[in-house]
N, C-alpha and C positions, 0 to 999 in steps of 0.2 A: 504494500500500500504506500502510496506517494505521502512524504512529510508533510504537502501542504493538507490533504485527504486524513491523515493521521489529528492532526492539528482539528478540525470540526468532527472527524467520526473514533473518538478515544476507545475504542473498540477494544473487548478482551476477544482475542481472534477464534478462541476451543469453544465459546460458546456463542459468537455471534454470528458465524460462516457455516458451521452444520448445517444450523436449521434453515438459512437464507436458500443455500444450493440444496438442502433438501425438498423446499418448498417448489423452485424452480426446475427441481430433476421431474417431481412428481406433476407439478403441472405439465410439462413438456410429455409425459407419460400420458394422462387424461386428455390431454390434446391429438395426439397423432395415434396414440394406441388403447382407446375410450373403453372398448368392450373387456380386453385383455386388463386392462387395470383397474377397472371398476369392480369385477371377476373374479382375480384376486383380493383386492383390499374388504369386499363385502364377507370373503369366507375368515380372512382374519377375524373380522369385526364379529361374525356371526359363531366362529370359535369363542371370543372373549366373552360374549353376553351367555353361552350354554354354559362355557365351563366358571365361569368367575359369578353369574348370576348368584347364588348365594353369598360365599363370601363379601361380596360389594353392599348385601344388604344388612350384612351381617354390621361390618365396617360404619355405614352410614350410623346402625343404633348406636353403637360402640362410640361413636362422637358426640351423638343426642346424650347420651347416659353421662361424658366425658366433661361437657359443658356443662349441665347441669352439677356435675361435680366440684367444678371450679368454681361457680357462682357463688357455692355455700362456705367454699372450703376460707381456710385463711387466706390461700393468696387473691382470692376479690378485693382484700384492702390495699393490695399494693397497686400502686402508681406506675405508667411505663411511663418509664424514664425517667423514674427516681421521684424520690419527696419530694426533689425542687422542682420538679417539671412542667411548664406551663403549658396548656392547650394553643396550638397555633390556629386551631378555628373555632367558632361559635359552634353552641349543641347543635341547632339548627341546621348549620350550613353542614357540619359534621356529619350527621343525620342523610341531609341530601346527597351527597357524596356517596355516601357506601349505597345508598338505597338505588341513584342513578347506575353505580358503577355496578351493579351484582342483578339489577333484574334486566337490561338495557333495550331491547323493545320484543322482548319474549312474552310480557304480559299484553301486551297489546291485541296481539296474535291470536296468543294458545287458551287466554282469558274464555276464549268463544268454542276456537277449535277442537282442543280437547275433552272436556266436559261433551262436546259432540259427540266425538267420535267413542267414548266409554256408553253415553248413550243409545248408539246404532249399532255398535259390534262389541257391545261384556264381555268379560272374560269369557269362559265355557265354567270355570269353575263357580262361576255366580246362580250358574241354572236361573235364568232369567231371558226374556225372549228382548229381542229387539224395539227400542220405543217404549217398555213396560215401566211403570211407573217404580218398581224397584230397579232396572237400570240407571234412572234420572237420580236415584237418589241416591245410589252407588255411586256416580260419575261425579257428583260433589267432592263429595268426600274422598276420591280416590284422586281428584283434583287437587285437592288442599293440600295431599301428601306428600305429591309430585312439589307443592311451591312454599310449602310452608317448613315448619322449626327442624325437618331432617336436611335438606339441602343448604339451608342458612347453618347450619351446624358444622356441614363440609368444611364453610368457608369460614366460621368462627373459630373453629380450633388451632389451624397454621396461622392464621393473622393474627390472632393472640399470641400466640407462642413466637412467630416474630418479631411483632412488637417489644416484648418481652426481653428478648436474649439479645436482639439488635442493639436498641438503645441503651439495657446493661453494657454489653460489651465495647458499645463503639467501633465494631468492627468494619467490613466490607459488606457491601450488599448480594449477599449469595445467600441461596434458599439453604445450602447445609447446614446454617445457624440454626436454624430448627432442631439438626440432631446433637448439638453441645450437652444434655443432661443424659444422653447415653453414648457418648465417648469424643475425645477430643477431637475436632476440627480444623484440618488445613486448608485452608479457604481455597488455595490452588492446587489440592490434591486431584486427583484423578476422578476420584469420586463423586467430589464437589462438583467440578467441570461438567460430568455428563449428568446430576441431577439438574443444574441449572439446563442446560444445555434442551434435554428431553422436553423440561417441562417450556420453554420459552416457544421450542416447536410445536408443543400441544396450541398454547396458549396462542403463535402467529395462525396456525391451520384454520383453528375455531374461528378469528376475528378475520380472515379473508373470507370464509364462507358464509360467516354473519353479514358483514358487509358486501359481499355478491347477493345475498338474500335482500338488504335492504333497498339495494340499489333497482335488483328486478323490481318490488313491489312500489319505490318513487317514482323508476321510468313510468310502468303500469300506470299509476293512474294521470300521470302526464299525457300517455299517448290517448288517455280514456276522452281525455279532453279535446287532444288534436292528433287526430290517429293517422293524419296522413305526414306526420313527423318520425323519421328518419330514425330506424330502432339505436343502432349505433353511436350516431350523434347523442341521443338523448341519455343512452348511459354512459355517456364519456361525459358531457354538461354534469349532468347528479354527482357521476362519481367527483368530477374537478371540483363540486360545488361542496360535499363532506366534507372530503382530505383537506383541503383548504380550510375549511371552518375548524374541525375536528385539530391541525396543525397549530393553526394560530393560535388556540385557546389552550393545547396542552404548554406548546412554546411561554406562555405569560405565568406559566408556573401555575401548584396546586392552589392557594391563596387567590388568586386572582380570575383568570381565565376558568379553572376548571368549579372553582368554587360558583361561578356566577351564570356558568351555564347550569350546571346541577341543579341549582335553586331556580332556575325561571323553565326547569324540564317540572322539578317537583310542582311545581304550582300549575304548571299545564295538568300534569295528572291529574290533581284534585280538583280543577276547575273542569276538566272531561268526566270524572265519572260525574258531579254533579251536576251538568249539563245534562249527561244519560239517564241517571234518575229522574231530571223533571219530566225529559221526555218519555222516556217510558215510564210514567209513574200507574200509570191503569193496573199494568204489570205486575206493580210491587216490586221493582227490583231489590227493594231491602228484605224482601220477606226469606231470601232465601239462606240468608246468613246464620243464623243459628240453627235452623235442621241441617246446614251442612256442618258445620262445627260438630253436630251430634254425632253424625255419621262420620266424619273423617276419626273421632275420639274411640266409637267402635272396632273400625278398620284399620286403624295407626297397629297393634300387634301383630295382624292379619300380614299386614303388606309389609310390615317393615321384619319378619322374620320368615315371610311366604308363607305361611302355617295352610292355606289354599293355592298358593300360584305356585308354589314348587315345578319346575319344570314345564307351565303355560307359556304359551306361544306370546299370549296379555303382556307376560310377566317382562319378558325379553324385553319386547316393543315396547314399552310403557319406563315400568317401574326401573329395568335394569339399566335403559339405556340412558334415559332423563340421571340418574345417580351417575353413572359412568361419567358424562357430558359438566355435570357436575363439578366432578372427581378431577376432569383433565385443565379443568380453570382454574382448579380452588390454588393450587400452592403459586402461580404469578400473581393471581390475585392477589390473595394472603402479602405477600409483598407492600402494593398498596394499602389496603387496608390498615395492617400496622404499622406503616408509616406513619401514617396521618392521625394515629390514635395518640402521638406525643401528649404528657401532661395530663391523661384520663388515666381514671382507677381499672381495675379489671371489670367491676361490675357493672360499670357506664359503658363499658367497651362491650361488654355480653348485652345490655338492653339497646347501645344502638348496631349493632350487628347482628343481631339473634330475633330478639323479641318483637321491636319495632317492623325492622321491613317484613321479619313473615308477618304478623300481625295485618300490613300494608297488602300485604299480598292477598292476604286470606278476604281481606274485604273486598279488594278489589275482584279477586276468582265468583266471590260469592254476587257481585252488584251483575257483572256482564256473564258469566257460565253459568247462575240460576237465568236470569232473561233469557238466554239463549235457550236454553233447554225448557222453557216455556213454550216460546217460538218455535223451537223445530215439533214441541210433542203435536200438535196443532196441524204442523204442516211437514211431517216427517220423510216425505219421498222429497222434496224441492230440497230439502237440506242434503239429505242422501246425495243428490245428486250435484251437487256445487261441493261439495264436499271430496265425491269420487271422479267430479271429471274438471273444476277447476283449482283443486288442493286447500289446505286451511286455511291459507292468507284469504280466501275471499269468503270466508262465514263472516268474520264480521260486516262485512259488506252487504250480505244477504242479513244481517240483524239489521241494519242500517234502513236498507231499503223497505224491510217488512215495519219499521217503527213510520215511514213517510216521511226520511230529512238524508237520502242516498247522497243528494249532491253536497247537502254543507255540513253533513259529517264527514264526507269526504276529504273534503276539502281540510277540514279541521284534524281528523286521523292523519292524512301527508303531512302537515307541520309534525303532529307527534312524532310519527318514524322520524321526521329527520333529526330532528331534537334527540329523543332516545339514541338513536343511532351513534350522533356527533357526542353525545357526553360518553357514551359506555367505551367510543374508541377513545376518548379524548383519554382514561384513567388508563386506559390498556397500552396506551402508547408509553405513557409515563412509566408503568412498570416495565414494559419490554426494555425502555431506555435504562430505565435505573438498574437491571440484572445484565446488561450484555456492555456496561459502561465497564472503562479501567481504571483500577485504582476507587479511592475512595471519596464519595460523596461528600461536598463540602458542605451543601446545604440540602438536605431531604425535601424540601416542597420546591425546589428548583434546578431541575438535573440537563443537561448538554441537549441545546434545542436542536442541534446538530441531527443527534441520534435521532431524537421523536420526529423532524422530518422524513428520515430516512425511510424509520419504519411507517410512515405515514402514508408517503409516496409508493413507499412497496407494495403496501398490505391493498392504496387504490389500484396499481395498473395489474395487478394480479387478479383482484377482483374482476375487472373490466375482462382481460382476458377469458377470465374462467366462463363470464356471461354471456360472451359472444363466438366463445368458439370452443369449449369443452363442459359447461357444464360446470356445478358447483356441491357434485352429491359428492364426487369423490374427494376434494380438499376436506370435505364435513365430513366424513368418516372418518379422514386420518387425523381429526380431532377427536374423535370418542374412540380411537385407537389409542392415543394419549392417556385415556383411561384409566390402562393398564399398568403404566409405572406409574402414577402417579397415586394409583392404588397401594403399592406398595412402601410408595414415601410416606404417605398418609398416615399409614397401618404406623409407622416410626414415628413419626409426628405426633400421633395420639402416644402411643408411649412416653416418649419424650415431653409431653404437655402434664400425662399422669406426675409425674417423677417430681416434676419441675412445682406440681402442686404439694406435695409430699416435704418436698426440701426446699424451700425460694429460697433462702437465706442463703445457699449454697451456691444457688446459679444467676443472683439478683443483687 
């Protein structure tokens, strides 16, 4: 790499060049040889979800049970980052932050789509027919599962424990700080290298096929508007138009840029469901919130140790793969997240990571995934069928239309995705910069705006590519291929978190 190229991109080379040429081998792969690589990466994927299917669900409780552990224990009273430690952001903005960064426009989506789709195709192990009024009530609750305190758990346990050990140590920013309370740590050992390494390539795969996702559904309802416009052109405009917005606000640092989109995404949120409330209020879209809490409280043992899905086809699809997808985000994440928890106690850090956004989540699954399954019980073949011949991104569109405001929810959904879209890369760019930077971080809420270009500009013309000329199923599977080691780190992580609560004094 050239001095002056060295000088803006301070690059640790074992961990930032893997994944770059691996991301660009395997597109180049999905491009010219689609069938052949799809082919393969699907039977990996369809290996990981048979055989790792339990243990993964096993693991998920195992960090439910883990946090809850921590909350009580002594170390809730400790401070990351020591007694003196000051909060670098307000609770609020703190709050918008992780809740922007961890759900980023999946609720949007899947709020509608999934709760569907439990409703038209249950498990087999439910013995329940199609459209029956115990599937609708199944498909809550097994909703909530999917977005509520087991997946927020994934991601509370390494962010804590980073937090944690980081700011004790003052170390370098590498994810192996996690395993310090079960044995010493060379930040540039071998080992280190290829955890950071794996999990950064999880973490780029998932945020190019996120972003090839958002991008089709911004062109989409662009050309809805002016369909004799130019497929191409209009996903190259979108895509220039994120990376750009998404760059500039990670570049002004956490404090500033990412702080003040987060807070004007979070306030769209709440102003959109309460928009959808009034409009469909005939509905009751609040009615559905507490018989789903009921139901998801019945079925949280059920699903989260498969005590019925053992080996269902449901189980894969649903339960193991949403955990998996999870799993392959939670440790870059984690990254962020403990960063930004500077000057907070443990137990402010478990209520705004843990409690608050599922909490967020759970209302929000229950205002639009009750309406919805209102809506489709009603009119059950029209959903069927938007569902199996134009994919999940358009149920909500079909709720839209059946409440009579298709065009200016429209319209007002496009802002959301793009908002979601541009804060969830904006924190992802920051961590990819902060793990693949050399040397040590001088200031944690403002890291080398060099690097978050770089990743910025990549993760767009990659997306672009995948959209226009291969396809964007196979970069998202070798994200929940990711998975798999990251299952593994976890599995240490949660140990290392146990330990770490057992003895602070020791490692704090």
């Amino acid at each position: 790499m050239p001095d002056w190229l060295k000088k803006y991109l301070p690059v640790r080379k074992s961990v930032f060049w893997p994944p770059v040429l691996l991301l660009v081998f395997a597109l180049g792969l999905s491009t010219f040889y689609p069938d052949v690589f799809l082919g393969q990466i699907k039977e990996i994927q369809a290996w990981i979800l048979h055989n790792f299917s339990l243990p993964i669900s096993y693991l998920s409780l195992i960090m439910v049970a883990l946090i809850i552990w921590v909350l009580f224990s002594p170390l809730g009273n400790y401070k990351i980052g020591g007694p003196k430690a000051k909060p670098r952001l307000h609770f609020f903005s703190w709050f918008a932050i992780v809740l922007c960064t961890t759900i980023a426009v999946g609720i949007l989506f899947w709020g509608s789509a999934e709760p569907l789709s439990h409703f038209l195709s249950p498990p087999k192990y439910l013995n329940s027919e199609s459209g029956s009024e115990k599937s609708k009530i199944f498909a809550l609750g097994a909703l909530y599962f999917h977005w509520g305190i087991t997946p927020y758990s994934i991601y509370a346990v390494p962010a804590l424990l980073f937090g944690l050990i980081y700011y004790a140590k003052k170390n370098r920013f590498r994810l192996s700080l996690m395993l310090v309370p079960l044995y010493p740590v060379r930040s540039n050992s071998i080992g280190s290298k290829l955890v950071d390494m794996v999990s950064l390539f999880a973490l780029v795969t998932g945020m190019a096929a996120s972003l090839g996702a958002g991008i089709l559904s911004l062109s989409s309802a662009i050309r809805g508007s002016f369909p004799e416009a130019n497929f191409q052109l209009v996903t190259l405009l979108v895509m220039g138009l994120i990376v750009a917005t998404f760059v500039i606000s990670a570049s002004t640092g956490i404090d500033r840029g990412i702080r003040r989109l987060s807070l004007f995404n979070l306030w769209f949120f709440a102003l959109f469901a309460l928009l959808f409330i009034y409009i469909a209020w005939d509905l009751q879209p609040l009615s559905h919130f507490l018989p789903g809490l009921k139901t998801y409280a019945s079925w949280f043992p059920d699903l989260s140790l498969q005590l019925s899905g053992k080996g269902a086809q449901w189980t894969f699809d649903w339960t193991t793969f949403n955990l998996a997808v999870w799993m392959a985000w939670a440790p870059i994440t984690a990254l962020f997240l403990g960063k930004i928890a500077i000057g907070r106690t443990v137990r402010e850090f478990i209520l705004v990571n843990l409690f608050l956004p599922a909490s967020f989540c759970v209302a929000w699954m229950g205002i639009f995934g009750g309406t919805t399954l209102d809506l489709a019980a009603n009119d059950p073949e029209s959903y069927q069928t938007a569902l199996q011949s134009l994919g999940p991104e358009s149920i909500i569109y079909q709720v839209f239309g059946d409440l009579g405001h298709l065009k200016a929810f429209s319209i007002f959904f496009g802002v959301g995705m793009f908002i979601s879209y541009v804060t969830a890369a904006d924190s992802s760019t920051e961590a990819m910069a902060s793990l693949s930077i050399r040397g040590k971080v001088t200031d944690e809420f403002q890291v080398n705006s060099g690097l978050k270009i770089f990743w910025g500009v990549l993760l767009g013309l990659i997306s672009w590519v995948m959209i226009n000329y291969s396809g964007i199923e196979g970069v998202r599977i070798l994200s929940v291929i990711g998975g798999l080691p990251a299952f593994f780190f976890l599995s240490l992580a949660s140990l290392s978190l146990f330990i770490l609560s057992l003895k602070p004094n020791k490692f704090l």
